[in-house]
C-alpha positions in Angstrom: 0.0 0.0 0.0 1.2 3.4 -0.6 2.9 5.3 2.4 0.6 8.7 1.5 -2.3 6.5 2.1 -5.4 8.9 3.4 -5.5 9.7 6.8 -9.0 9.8 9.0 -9.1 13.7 8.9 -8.2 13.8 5.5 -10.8 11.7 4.2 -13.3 13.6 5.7 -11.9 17.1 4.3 -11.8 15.3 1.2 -16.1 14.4 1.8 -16.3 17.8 2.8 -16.0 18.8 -1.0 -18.6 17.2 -2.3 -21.4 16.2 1.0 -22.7 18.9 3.5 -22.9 17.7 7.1 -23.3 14.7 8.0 -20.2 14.6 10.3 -20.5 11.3 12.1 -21.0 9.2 9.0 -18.6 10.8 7.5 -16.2 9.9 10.4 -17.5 6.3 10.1 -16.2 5.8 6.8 -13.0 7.6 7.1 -12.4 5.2 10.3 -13.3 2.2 7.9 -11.4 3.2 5.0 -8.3 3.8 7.1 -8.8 0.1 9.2 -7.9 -1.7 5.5 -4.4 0.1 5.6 -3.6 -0.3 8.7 -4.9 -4.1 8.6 -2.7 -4.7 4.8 0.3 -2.8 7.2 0.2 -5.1 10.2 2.2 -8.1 11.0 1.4 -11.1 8.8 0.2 -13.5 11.7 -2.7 -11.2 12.5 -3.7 -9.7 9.3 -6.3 -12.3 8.4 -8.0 -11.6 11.4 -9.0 -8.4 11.2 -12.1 -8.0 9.9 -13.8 -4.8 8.3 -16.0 -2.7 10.1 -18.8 -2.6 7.8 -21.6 0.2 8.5 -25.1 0.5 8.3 -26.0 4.3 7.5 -29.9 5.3 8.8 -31.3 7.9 7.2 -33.9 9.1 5.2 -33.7 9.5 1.2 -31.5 12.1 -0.3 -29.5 13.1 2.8 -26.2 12.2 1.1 -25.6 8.1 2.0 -25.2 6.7 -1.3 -22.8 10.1 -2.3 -20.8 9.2 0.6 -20.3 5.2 0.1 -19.6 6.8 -3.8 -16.9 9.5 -2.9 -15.5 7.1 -0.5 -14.7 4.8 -3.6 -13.2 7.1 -5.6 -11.0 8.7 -3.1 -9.4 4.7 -2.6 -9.6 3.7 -6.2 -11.4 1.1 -4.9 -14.0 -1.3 -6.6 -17.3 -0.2 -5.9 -21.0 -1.5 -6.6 -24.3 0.1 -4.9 -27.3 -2.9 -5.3 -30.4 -2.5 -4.1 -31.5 -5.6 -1.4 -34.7 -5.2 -2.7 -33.6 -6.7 -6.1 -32.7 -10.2 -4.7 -34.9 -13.0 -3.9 -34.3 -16.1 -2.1 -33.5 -18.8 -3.7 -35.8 -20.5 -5.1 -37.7 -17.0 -6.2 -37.6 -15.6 -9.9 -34.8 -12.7 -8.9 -31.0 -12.1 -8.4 -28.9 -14.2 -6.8 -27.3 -12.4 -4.1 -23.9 -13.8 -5.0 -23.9 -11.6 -8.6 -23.0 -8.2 -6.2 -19.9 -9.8 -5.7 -19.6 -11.1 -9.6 -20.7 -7.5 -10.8 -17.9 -6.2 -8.1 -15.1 -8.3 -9.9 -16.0 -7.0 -13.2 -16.0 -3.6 -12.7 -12.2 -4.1 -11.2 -11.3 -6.0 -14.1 -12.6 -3.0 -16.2 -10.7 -0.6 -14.0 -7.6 -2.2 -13.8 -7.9 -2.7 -17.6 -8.1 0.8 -18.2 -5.2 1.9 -15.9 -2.8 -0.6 -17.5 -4.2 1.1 -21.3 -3.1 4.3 -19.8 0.2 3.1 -19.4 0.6 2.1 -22.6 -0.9 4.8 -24.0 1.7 6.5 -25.8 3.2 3.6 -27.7 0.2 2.0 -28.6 -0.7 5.6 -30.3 2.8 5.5 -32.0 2.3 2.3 -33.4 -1.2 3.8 -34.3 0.3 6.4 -36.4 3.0 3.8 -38.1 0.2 1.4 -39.3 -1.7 4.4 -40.5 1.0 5.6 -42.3 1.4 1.8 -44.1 -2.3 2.1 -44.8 -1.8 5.4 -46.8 1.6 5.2 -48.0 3.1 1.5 -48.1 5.6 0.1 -45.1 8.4 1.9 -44.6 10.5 -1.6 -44.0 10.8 -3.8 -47.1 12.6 -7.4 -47.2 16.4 -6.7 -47.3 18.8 -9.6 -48.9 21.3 -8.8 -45.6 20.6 -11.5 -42.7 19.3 -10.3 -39.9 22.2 -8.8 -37.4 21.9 -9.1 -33.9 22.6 -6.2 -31.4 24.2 -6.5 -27.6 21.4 -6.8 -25.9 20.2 -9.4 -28.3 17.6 -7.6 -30.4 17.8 -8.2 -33.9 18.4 -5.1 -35.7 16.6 -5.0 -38.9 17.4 -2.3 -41.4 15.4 -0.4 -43.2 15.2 0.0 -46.8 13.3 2.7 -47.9 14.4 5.2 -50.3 14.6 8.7 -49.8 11.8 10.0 -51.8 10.0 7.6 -49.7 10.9 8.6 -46.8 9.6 12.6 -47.6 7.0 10.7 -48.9 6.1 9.0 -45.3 7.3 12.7 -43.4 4.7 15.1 -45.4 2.0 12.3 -45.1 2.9 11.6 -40.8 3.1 15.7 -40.7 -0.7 15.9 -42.5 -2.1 13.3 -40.3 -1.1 14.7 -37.1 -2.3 17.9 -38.4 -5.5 16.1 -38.7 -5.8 16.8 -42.8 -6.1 13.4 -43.6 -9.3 12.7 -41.6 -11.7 11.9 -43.9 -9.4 10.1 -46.5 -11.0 6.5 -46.7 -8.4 3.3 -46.2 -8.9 -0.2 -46.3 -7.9 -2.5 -43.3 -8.6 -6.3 -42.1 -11.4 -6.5 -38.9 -12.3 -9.2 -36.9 -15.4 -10.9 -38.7 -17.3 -12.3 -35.3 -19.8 -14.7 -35.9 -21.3 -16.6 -32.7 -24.0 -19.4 -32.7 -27.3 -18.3 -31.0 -27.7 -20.2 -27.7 -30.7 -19.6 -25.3 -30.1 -20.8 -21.9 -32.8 -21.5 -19.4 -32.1 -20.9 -15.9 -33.9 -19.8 -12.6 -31.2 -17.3 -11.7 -30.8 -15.9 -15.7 -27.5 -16.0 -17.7 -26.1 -13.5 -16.1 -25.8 -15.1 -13.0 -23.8 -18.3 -14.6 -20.7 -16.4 -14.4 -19.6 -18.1 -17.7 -19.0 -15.5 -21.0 -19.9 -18.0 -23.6 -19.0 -15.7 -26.5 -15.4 -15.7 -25.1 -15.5 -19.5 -25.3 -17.1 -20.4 -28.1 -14.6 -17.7 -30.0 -11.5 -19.9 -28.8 -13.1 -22.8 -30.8 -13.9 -20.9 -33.8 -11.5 -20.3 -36.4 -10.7 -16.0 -36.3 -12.0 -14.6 -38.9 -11.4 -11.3 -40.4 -13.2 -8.9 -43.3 -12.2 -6.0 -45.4 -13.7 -2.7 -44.7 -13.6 0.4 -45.6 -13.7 3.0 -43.1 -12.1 7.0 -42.6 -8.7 7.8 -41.3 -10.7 9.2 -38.0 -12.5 5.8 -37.4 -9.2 3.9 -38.3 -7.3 5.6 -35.4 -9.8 4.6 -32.9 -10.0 0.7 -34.5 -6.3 0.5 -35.0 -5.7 2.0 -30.9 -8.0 0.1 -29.3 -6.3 -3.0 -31.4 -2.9 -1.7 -29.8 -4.0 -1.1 -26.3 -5.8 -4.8 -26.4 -2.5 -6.2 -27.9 -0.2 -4.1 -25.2 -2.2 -5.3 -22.0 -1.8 -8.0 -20.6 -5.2 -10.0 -19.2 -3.7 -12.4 -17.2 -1.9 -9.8 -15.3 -4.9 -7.5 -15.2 -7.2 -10.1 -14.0 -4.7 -11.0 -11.0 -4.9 -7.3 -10.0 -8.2 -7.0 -10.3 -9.0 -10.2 -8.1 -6.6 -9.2 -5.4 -8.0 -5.0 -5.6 -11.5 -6.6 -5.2 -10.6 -8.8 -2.1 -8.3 -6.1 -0.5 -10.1 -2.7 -0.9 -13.4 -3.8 -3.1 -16.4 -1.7 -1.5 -20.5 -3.2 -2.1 -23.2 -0.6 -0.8 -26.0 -2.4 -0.1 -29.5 0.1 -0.2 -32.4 -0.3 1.0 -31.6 -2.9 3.4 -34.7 -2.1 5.4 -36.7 -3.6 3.1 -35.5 -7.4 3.5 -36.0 -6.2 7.7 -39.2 -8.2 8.6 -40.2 -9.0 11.7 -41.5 -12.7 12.9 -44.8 -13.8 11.5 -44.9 -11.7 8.1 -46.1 -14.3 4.9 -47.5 -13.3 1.8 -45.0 -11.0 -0.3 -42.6 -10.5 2.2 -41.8 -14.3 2.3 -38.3 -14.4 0.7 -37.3 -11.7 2.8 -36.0 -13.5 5.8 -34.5 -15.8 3.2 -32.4 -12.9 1.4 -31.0 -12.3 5.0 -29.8 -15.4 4.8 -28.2 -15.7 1.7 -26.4 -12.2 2.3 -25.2 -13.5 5.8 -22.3 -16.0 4.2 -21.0 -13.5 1.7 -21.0 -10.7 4.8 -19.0 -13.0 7.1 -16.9 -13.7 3.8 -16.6 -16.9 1.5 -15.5 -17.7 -1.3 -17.5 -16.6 -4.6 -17.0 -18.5 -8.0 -16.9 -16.3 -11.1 -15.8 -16.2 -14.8 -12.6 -15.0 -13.9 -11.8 -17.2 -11.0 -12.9 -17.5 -6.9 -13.1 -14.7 -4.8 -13.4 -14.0 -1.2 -15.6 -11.7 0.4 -13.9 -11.5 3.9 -12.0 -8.4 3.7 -14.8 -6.2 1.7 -16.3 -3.1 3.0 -19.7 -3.7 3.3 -22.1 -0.6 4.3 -26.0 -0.6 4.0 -28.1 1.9 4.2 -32.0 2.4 5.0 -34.5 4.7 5.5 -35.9 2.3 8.8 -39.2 3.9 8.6 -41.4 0.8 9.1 -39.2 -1.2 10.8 -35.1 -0.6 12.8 -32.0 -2.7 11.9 -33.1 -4.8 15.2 -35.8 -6.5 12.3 -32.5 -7.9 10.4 -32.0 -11.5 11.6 -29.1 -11.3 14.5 -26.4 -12.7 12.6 -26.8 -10.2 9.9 -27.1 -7.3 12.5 -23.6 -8.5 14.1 -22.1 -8.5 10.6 -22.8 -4.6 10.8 -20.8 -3.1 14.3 -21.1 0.2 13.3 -24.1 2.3 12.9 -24.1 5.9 12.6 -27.7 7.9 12.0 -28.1 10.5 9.2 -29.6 14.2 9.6 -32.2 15.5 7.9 -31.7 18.0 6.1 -32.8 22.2 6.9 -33.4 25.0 5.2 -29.5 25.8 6.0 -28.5 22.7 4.8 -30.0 23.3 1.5 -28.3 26.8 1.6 -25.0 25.3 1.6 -25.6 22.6 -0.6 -26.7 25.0 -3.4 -23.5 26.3 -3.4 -20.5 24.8 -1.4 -20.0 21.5 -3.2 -17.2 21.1 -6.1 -20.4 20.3 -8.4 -23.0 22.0 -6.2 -26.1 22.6 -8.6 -26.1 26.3 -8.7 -22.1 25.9 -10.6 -24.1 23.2 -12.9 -27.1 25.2 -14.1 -24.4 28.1 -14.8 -22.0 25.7 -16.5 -25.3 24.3 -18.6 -26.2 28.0 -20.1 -22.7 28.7 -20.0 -22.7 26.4 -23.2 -25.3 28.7 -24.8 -22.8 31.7 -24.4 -25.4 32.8 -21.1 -23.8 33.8 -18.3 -26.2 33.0 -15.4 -26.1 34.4 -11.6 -27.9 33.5 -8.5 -28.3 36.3 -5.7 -27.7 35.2 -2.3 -31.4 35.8 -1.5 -32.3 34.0 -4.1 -30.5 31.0 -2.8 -32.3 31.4 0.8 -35.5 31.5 -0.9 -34.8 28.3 -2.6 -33.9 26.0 -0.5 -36.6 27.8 1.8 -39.0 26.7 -0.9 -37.2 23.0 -0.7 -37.7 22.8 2.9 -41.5 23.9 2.9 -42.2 21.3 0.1 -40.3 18.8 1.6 -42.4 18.9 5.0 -45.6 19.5 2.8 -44.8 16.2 1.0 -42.8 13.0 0.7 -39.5 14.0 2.5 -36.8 13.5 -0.5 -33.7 15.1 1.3 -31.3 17.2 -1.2 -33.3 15.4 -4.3 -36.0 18.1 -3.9 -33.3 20.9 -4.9 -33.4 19.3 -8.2 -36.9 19.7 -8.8 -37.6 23.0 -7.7 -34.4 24.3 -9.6 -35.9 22.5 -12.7 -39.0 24.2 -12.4 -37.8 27.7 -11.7 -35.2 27.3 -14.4 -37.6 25.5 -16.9 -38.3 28.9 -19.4 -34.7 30.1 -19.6 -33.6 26.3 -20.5 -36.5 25.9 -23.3 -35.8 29.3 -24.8 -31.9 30.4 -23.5 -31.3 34.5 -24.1 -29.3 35.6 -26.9 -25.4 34.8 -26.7 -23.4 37.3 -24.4 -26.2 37.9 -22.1 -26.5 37.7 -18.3 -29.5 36.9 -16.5 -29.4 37.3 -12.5 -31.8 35.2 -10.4 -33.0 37.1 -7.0 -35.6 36.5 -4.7 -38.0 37.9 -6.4 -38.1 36.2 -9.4 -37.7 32.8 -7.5 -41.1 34.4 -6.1 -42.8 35.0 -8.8 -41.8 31.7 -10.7 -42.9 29.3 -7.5 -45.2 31.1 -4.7 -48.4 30.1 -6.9 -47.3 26.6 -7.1 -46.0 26.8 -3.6 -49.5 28.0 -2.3 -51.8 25.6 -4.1 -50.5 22.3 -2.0 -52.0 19.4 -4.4 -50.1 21.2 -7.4 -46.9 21.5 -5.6 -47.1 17.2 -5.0 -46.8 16.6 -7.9 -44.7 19.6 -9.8 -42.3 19.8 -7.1 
């Protein structure tokens, strides 16, 4: 692990950017996301011991738990999945399997180790682009020479080129016009994977994509590679011709180790909506599979081994945190084992007017820099007054307690609606239009006043 690992307080700071409030989750997590370096730093004889803290969050919607669990991620270029509990069934029940959040986990890590080592390799594989571009337009610049091959120190074989030089200028002008992007929309021929696969329908209670088996990748090893001429721009040949080079330059089996050990080490599954498998003793009907979704949670929790396409995996070191609104019912309705699996528990604030204040404005993408950046496109140059930010998320509050309590989520929809005119029809370019209080006013207090109208436009 890397020395300049994250500490607690700098995690949060680093939350701060993006989440108002919400100290003591934010605390949680910064605790939890420093316990896996300290556990990969301790002595060897203990490290398998230590197990994650993994959190349940309590809150209601839109006060900032799945933005949290998100930003958390990010920070510890970590693997990260949010499910929803209520998506998986028992088995037995048409549904997911609970075992694909960890399958879905292992291939967004593949995907993001894949890309990192394609970053690396960027620049060569875009040099070697621009060669095999040039061969397509021009010829190769190597023929056959009549000299055997002479071999160098280090034991590379030194092969000579022999291209005239009229062919060289030739190759110089063209490699000069194509980086100048002149060559574009030139049309060149090249070879492309021809990929034919047989149609197979599979029949399965738990649906193909919880087989863990890619069977494109397995019926293409059997199948002879095929390949077609096409015809296709310059433009469109880079990208083919790139991604051809990045695929050739990384190496799977190497990205697939990482990804396996990133996903064991650091990988992070947000579970929402857990209260919604919490039922209490005696419930039937509907709610039947959700003691039994409890239960097939509970082994991946305490960690076990998972099988998928790209090999087994074991849950016991990843970050679990849940989150739930625990309206009906309180994590105490999760079956003990399950509760235990979750030491910490930190409740979420609701948010206030104040809240709403600082959300408008604070965070790095706060909505009021959004709206400006969106009619900044049109050449607008839009301005909120600081009244006019009170009066919003005044507005945001009232509706909020009016109706169904959506948190930060109702920011959206009243900015929406007071923004909705200048969206549809934007001024002319080089214009600035200044929001204050009293066109906030006189875009919302009608719809504010009638209550039935405000449920459902705001």
């Amino acid at each position: 692990m890397k020395e300049n690992y994250p500490e607690p307080k700098e995690i949060v700071a680093h939350l701060d950017k993006y989440i108002i409030g919400q100290g003591a989750a934010k605390k949680s997590v910064a605790i939890a996301l420093r316990n896996r370096w300290r556990r990969q730093n301790a002595p060897e004889e203990i490290r398998g011991e230590i197990m994650p803290n993994n959190i349940i969050m309590i809150g209601s919607t839109g006060v900032g738990k799945t933005e949290i669990a998100r930003r958390l991620a990010d920070m510890a270029r970590a693997p990260f999945i949010k499910v929803e509990a209520s998506k998986f069934t028992e088995v037995g029940y048409v549904g997911r399997d609970v075992e694909s959040m960890v399958r879905d986990l292992v291939e967004i890590a593949v995907n993001m180790v894949k890309l990192e080592k394609a970053e690396s390799h960027q620049g060569k594989a875009e040099k070697n682009t621009v060669e095999r571009l040039l061969d397509l337009l021009v010829g190769s610049s190597q023929q056959p020479s009549s000299k055997p091959p002479q071999v160098g120190p280090d034991g590379v074989v030194v092969v000579e080129a022999n291209v005239s030089e009229s062919a060289a200028n030739t190759r110089e002008k063209f490699r000069k016009m194509l980086e100048a992007g002149k060559l574009d929309h030139r049309e060149v021929e090249l070879d492309a994977p021809h990929r034919t696969f047989p149609t197979i329908e599979v029949f399965s209670p738990q649906g193909i994509e919880e087989l863990g088996v890619n069977f494109q990748e397995m019926f293409s090893g059997m199948m002879p590679k095929q390949t077609r001429r096409r015809k296709m721009t310059v433009k469109e040949a880079r990208k083919f011709i790139l991604n051809e080079e990045l695929e050739r330059a990384v190496d799977m089996d190497e990205v697939i180790a990482m990804a396996l050990e990133r996903v064991q080490d650091s990988g992070i599954i947000f579970v929402d909506e857990i209260d919604k498998i919490a039922a209490g003793d005696g419930k039937s009907g509907p709610d039947v599979s959700r003691g039994g979704v409890q239960r097939d949670i509970l082994p991946i929790v305490e960690g076990s081994g998972v099988m998928t396409k790209y090999g087994m995996v074991h849950t016991d070191h990843v970050l679990f945190i849940a989150a739930g609104a625990f309206h009906g019912s309180s994590p105490s309705d999760l079956i003990p084992e399950l509760q235990g699996r979750f030491p910490i528990r930190v409740e979420l604030d609701s948010l206030t007017a104040e809240d709403f204040e600082r959300i408008l404005v604070e965070p790095k993408a706060s909505l009021a820099r959004q709206y400006k950046a969106l009619l900044q496109a049109e050449g607008v140059t839009l301005e909120f007054t600081e009244d006019a930010i009170v009066k919003i998320a005044e507005i945001a509050e009232i509706v909020n307690s009016r109706a169904e309590n959506i948190g930060a989520r109702r920011l959206h929809t009243v900015m929406t609606t007071l923004l909705e005119d200048l969206l549809f029809d934007p001024p002319t370019k080089g214009e600035k239009v200044i929001i204050n209080a009293e066109a906030v006013e006189a875009k919302l207090s009608g719809i504010i006043e009638d209550e039935d109208l405000s449920r459902y436009i705001l």
